[in-house]
C-alpha positions in Angstrom: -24.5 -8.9 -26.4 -21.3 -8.6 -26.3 -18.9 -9.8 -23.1 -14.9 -8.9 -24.8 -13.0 -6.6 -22.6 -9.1 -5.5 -23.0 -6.2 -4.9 -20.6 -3.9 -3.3 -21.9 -2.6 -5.8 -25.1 -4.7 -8.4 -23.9 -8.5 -8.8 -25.4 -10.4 -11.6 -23.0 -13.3 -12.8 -24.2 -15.2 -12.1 -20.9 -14.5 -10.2 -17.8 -14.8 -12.9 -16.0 -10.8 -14.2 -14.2 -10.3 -17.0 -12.3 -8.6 -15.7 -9.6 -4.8 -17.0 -7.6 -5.6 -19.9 -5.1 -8.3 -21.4 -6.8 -8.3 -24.6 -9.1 -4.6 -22.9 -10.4 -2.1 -25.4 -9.3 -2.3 -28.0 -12.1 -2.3 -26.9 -16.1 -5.5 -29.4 -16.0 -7.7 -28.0 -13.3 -6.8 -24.3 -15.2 -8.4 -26.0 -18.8 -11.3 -27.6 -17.1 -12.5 -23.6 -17.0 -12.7 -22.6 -20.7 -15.9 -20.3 -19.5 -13.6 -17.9 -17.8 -11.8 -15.2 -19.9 -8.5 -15.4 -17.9 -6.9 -17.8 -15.3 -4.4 -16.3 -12.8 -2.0 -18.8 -11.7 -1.1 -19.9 -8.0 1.6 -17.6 -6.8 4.4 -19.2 -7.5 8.2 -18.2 -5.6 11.8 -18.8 -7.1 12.0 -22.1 -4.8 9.3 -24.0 -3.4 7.2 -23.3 -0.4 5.3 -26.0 1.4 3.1 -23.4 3.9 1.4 -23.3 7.3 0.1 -26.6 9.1 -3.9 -27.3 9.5 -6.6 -25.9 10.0 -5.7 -23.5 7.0 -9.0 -22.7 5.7 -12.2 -21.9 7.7 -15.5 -21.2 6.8 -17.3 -18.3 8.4 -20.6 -17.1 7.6 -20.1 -14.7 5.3 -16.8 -16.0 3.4 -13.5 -17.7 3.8 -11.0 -17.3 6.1 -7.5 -18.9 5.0 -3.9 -19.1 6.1 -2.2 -21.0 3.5 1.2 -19.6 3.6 1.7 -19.4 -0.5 2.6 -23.1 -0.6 4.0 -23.7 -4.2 6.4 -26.2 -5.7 8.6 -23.5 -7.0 8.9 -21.3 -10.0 11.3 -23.8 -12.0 8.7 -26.8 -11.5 5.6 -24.9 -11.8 6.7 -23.6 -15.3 7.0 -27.1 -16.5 3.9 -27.9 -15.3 2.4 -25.3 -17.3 4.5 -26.1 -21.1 1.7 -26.5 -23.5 -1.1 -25.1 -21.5 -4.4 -24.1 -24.1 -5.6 -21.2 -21.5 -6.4 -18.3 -23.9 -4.7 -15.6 -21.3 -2.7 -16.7 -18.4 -1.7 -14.5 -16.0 1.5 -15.7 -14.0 1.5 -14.5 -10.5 4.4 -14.4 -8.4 6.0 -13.0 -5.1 9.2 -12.6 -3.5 11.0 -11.8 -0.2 13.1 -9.0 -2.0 12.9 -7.5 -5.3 16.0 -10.2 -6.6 13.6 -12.9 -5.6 10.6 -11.3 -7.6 12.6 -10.7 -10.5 13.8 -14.0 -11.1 10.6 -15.9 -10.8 8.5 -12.8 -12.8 11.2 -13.7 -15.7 10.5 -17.8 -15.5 7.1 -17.1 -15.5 6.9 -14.7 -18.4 8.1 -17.7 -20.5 4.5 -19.5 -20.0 2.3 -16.4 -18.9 0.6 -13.9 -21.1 0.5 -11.2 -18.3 2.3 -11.4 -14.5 0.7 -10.5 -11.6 2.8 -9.5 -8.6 1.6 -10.7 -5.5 2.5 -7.7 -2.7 -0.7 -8.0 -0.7 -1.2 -11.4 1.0 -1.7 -10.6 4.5 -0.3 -13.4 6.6 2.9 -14.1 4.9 5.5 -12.1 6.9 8.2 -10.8 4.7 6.5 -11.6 1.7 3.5 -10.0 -0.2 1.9 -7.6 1.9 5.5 -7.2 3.8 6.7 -5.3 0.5 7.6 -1.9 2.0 5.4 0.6 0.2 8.6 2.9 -0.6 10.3 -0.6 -2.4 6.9 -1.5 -5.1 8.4 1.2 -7.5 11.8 0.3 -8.3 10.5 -3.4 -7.5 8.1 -3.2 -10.6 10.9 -1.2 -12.7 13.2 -4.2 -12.2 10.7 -6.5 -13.1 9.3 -4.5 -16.3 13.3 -4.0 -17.6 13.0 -8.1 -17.8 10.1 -8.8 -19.2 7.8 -8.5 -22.5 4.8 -9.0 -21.3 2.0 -6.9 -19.2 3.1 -6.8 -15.3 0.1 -6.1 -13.1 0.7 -5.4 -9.6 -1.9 -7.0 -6.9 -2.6 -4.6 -4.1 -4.5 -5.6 -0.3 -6.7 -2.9 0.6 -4.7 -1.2 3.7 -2.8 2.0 2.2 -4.2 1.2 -1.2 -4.2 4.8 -2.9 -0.7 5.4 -1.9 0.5 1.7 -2.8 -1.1 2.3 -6.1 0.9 5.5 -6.7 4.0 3.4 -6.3 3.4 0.5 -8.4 2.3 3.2 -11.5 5.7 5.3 -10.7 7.0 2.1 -11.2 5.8 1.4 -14.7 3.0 -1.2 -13.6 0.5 -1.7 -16.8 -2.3 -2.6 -14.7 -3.7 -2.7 -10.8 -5.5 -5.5 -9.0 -7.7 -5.1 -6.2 -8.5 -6.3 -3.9 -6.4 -9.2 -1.8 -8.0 -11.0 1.2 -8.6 -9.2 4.5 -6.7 -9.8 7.2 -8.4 -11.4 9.9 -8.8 -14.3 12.2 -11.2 -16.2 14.5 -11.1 -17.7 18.0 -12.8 -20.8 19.2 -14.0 -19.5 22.7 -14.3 -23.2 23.9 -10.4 -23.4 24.0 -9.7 -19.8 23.9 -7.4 -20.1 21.3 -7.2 -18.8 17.6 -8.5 -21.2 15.1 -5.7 -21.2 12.1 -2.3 -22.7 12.9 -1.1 -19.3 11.5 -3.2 -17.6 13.9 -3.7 -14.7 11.5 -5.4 -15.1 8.1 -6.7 -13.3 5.3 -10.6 -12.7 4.6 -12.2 -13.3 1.6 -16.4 -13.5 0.3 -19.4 -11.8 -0.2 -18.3 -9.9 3.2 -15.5 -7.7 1.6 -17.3 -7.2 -1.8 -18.1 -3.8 -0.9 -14.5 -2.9 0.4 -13.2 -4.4 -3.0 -15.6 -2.3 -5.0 -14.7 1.0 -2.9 -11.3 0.4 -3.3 -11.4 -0.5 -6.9 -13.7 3.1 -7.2 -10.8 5.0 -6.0 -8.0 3.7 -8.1 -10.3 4.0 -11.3 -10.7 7.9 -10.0 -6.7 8.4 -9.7 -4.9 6.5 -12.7 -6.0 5.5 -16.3 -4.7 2.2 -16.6 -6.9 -0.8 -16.7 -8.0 -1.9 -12.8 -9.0 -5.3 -12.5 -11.3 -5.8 -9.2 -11.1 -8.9 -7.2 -13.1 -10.1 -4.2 -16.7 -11.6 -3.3 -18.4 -11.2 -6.4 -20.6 -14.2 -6.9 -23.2 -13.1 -8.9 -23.5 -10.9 -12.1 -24.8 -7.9 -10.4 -21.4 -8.5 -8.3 -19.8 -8.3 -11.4 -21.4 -5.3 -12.9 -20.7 -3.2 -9.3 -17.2 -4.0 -9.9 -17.4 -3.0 -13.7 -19.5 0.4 -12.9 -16.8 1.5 -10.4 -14.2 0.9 -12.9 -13.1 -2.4 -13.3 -12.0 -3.4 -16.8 -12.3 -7.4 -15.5 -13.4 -8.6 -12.2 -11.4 -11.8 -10.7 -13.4 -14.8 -9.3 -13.4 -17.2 -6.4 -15.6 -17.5 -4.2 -18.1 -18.3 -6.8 -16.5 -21.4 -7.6 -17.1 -22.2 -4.1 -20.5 -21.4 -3.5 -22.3 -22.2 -7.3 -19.9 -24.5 -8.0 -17.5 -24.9 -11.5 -20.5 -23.6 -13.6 -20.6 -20.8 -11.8 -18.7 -18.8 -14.6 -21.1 -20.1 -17.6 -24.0 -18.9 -15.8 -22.4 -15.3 -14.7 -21.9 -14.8 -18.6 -25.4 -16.0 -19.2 -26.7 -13.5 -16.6 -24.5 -10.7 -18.1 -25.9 -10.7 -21.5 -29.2 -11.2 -20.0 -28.7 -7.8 -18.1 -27.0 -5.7 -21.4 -30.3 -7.1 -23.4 -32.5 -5.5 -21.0 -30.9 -2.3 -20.5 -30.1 -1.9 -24.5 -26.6 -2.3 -24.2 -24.3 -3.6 -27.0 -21.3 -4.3 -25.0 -20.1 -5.1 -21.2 -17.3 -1.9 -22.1 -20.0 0.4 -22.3 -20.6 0.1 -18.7 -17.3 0.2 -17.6 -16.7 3.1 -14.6 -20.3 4.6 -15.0 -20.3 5.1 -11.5 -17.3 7.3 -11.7 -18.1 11.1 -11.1 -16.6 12.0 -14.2 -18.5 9.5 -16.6 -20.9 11.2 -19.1 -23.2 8.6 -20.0 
């Protein structure tokens, strides 16, 4: 049974990507993954950020709820780090407060990256990510595309998704990634006060699984290019809701957290075991059969 999808120029050899955040901020801790068919780097600036104060990161029951504040050692650093690397496809991600700032780190990180990513969707990072006016994304990506070789995917949140989609592809965007983490917060009611330092935060888990796979439905239905889904899947039937809605790869986290780093190994294991029961030769076969306009 076979697992090989495509993006674009890229083949991976499963559709399953480790996604930004996770396990990505050392070339080591991306290697110690050979099960995954891609790695997505922390998003990484043109000069170093060192992020929001603790608590950064709380656990609710149904997910994650983080304000991290895209701390990274900078572009120049981080693309040292990574000389040398032996991750079959890296995606580079990377943001900026203005497209100059995205442009310069998008063409360091081409240099190590077989794909970029472009960050415009974390939701508690003021002026950058998600603070990427929506009329800005198209001549943002065009900049970036006119500087590099390689595949630039753009990484959209899931507030005004359609419309922020239509941008990024007027743009020349190669591929679309959605979901990014919901923005949310909590309140300990013994103080009164908001939990993360930030205040705000973005949520991510099994809780926003189905907004991810709705959202990732919609762009499949409105552009042709390659849409990689991203957001609670934990499980291979997570995996194959992304896939039937029209995900050409799905991105991973918060299965590392909860099954632990075999997590991936025993997603591809379930995979095959699912395509060997339903007859099917090949995980591409499946891809957007939820679509209204699929045939099989």
């Amino acid at each position: 049974m076979c697992l090989a999808t495509t993006l674009g120029p890229l083949t991976l050899k499963n559709p399953l990507i480790l996604c930004s955040g996770v396990l990505d901020m050392t070339r080591k801790s991306m290697e110690h993954l050979p099960e995954a068919g891609g790695v997505v780097t922390k998003s990484v600036g043109r000069e170093e950020r060192l992020g929001y104060g603790n608590p950064s990161v709380v656990e609710m029951e149904h997910g994650l709820l983080n304000a991290m504040g895209l701390p990274n050692p900078g572009v120049d650093a981080y693309v040292e780090e990574m000389r040398g690397h032996a991750i079959e496809v890296l995606i580079g991600s990377v943001f900026g407060e203005d497209q100059a700032s995205f442009v310069q780190a998008a063409v360091k990180m081409a240099t190590v990256a077989h794909a970029l990513e472009l960050n415009m969707s974390c939701p508690h990072a003021g002026s950058y990510g998600a603070g990427v006016p929506t009329q800005a994304i198209s001549s943002l990506v065009s900049a970036v595309k006119k500087e590099v070789k390689v595949p630039v995917f753009v990484k959209l949140g899931a507030e005004n998704i359609r419309e922020r989609a239509e941008a990024a592809v007027a743009g020349g965007a190669d591929g679309l990634v959605a979901i990014n983490t919901v923005r949310a917060m909590a309140i300990d009611v013994e103080t009164g006060q908001p939990i993360l330092a930030n205040r705000i935060g973005g949520y991510s888990g099994p809780a926003i699984k189905p907004i991810g796979v709705r959202c990732v439905y919609e762009l499949a239905q409105d552009h042709s290019l390659p849409v990689i889904g991203v957001g609670g899947a934990t499980t291979a039937r997570d995996v194959l809701e992304y896939v039937m809605a029209g995900s050409s790869a799905v991105q991973m986290g918060s299965a590392l957290h909860y099954g632990g780093k075999t997590a991936f190994r025993r997603i591809c294991d379930d995979l095959r075991s699912w395509l060997r029961e339903h007859h099917i030769k090949s995980i591409t076969e499946v891809i957007g059969r939820a679509l209204p306009n699929n045939n099989l």
